[in-house]
Structure formats: C-alpha cells, structure tokens
N, C-alpha and C positions, 0 to 999 in steps of 0.2 A: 542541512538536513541530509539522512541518507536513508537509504532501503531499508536498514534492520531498524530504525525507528518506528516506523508501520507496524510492524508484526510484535517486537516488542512492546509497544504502547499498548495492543490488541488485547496480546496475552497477560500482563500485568492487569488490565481492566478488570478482563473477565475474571480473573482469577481472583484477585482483590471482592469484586460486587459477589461472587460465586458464594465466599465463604461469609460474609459478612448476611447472604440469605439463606445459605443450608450450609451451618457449621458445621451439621453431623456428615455431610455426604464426603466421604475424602478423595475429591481428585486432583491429579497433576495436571497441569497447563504445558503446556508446551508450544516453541516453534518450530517445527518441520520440514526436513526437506525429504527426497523421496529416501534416502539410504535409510532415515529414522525410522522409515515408517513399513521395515521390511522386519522389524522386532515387534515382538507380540508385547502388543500395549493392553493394558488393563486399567481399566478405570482409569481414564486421560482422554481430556480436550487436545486436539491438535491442531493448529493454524499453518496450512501449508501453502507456499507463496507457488504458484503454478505458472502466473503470466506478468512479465513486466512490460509496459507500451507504452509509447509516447503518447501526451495528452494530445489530438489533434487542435485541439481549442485554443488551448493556451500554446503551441510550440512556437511560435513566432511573438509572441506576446512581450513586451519589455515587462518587467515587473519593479515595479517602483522601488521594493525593497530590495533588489538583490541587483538593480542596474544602473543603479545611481554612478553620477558619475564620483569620484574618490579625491582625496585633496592629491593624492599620488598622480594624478593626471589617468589614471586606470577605471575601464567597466567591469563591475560582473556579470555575467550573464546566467541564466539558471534554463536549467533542462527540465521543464515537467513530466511528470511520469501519473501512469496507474497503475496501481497494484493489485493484483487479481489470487485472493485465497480462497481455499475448501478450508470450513469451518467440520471439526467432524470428532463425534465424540465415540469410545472405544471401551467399552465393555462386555462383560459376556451376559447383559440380560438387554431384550430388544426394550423394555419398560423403562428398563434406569436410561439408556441412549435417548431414549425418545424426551425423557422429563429431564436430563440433562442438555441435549439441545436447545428444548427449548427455552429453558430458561437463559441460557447464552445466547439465544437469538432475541429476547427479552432484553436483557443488560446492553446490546449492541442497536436497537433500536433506543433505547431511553438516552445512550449516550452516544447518538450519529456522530455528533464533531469531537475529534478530540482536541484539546489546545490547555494550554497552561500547565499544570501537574498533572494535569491526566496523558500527555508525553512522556513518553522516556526520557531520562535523562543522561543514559550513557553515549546519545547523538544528540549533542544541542541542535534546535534549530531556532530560527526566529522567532523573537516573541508574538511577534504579530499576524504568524502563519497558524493552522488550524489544519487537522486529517478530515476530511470526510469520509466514514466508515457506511455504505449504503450495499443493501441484498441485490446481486449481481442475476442477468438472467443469463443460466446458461442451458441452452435445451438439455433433453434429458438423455437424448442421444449422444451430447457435446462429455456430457457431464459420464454418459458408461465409456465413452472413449479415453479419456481422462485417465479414470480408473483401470482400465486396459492396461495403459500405459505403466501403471502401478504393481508392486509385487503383490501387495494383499488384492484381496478381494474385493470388491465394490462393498461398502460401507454409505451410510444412509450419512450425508454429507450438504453441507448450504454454502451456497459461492457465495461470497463477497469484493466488491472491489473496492480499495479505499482510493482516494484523490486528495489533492493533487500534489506529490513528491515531489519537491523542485532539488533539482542538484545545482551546485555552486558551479558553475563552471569558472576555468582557470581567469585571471585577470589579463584583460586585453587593451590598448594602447585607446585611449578617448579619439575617437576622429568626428574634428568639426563636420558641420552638414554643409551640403551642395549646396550653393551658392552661386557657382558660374556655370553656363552651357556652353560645350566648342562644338562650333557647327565644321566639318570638313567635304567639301564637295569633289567628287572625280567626276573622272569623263565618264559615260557608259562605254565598256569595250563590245562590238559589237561579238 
C-alpha cells in the first residue's frame, strides 16, 4: 500500500456516491496539495493531505500479513502511518458549500472503512487490509493556522484522518530468537 492510495480511494468515493445522489450538481473532485490550491477553483471538492504521522499504536507492532516469515528465508516489515486531510468544498455561493459539504461528510460517515473496490486500484494493497476514514479533531485555532499557512483564504473546511497506511518495508534477513544468555563478569575498577 502507499500514501496516494488514501486520498485516491477518498476522492473516487465521494465523487462516485456525489453523483449517483445529485446528478444534476456538476462538481470536480479532486486531490490537493497546497500549489493546486493557489488556482481559483469553482465548484470543486478538494481533499488535501496536510499531516503524515507514524501510527504510535501499531509502530512496533509485527503484522501478520506483511512479517511473515518468506520461503526466501526474508521478513517484511511495514511502517504504519496516519493520514491527516482538509475535506473542503469551493464555490462561489456559501449555500451550495454548505449542502455540498455536507453531503460529503454524509457519504464519508456511511462508508468509514474502506476495503475491497472501494480501494484504488492504481496502488494495490492487501486484500485483507481496510482504510479507516474517521472526522479528525482539530481545534479551530489549529485549523486557521493551517489555513495561514495557505495562499487562499480560510475556506469552511472538515479534518479528516484516515488509518492505518502500512508501507512495505524493504526485506530483511529472518533471524532466529534468543535462545542463549552470556553472562561476563569484570573486576569493579575502583
């Protein structure tokens, strides 16, 4: 699995459910990062990836599926991640933002997990892995600094953070477990 698998799967979703409940509303979906988001968008969802963090939970964690050991005599080991996006929609009436959001915050509650075909498929990952897509708290102070940091304007916007990304890490040599202790004793030097 990789990073653009998240944001991809995200925006195929919404954008997929979006139209399939207002065929008539025509907007663009999109992934964002901050250069895109210095063009004047009009009528466009935007999902922009702000924070990536190691999961603390799972970082030391073996994962069944990705640490097995390999008939190669090799482990994988995987790096969990979380993925922290502004969900944030972009027109010029404050009505249609507002019933555009929410109905994308609607579609991202009814489908918290993503897994199977509701994945992207241009980053396979394992079949037996799953996104957790869940409404992130980010204070509202956290959330105009944020925005600061951005060329546009502060835009009425919903965090999100999905879990849990695992990256493949490179394959490493299988070593047996500890089995013997050596004790070695010195003098104390005074």
């Amino acid at each position: 699995m990789s990073i653009p698998t998240a944001g991809l799967s995200i925006v195929s979703l919404l954008e997929s459910e979006f139209r399939a409940r207002r065929p008539t509303d025509e907007f663009d979906f999109k992934l964002s990062n901050a250069a895109e988001l210095v063009e004047s968008l009009e009528k466009t969802v935007t999902l922009y990836l702000y924070r990536v963090s190691t999961n603390p939970v799972l970082r030391h964690v073996e994962h069944s599926q990705t640490a097995t050991d390999r008939a190669d005599g090799t482990r994988r080991r995987s790096l969990s991640l979380e993925l922290r996006y502004l969900l944030t929609v972009w027109s010029k009436s404050a009505e249609t933002e507002q019933v555009v959001l929410s109905e994308c915050m609607s579609i991202l509650d009814q489908h918290s997990i993503l897994a199977g075909d509701l994945v992207d498929s241009t980053y396979p990952m394992a079949p037996e892995l799953a996104l957790k897509v869940l409404p992130d708290s980010l204070s509202n102070e956290d959330l105009l600094r944020l925005w600061d940091g951005l060329t546009p304007q502060y835009r009425l916007s919903v965090p999100y953070v999905v879990r849990t990304i695992r990256l493949e890490g490179r394959a490493q040599p299988a070593r047996p477990p500890v089995t013997e202790e050596i004790k070695r004793w010195t003098r104390r030097v005074p």
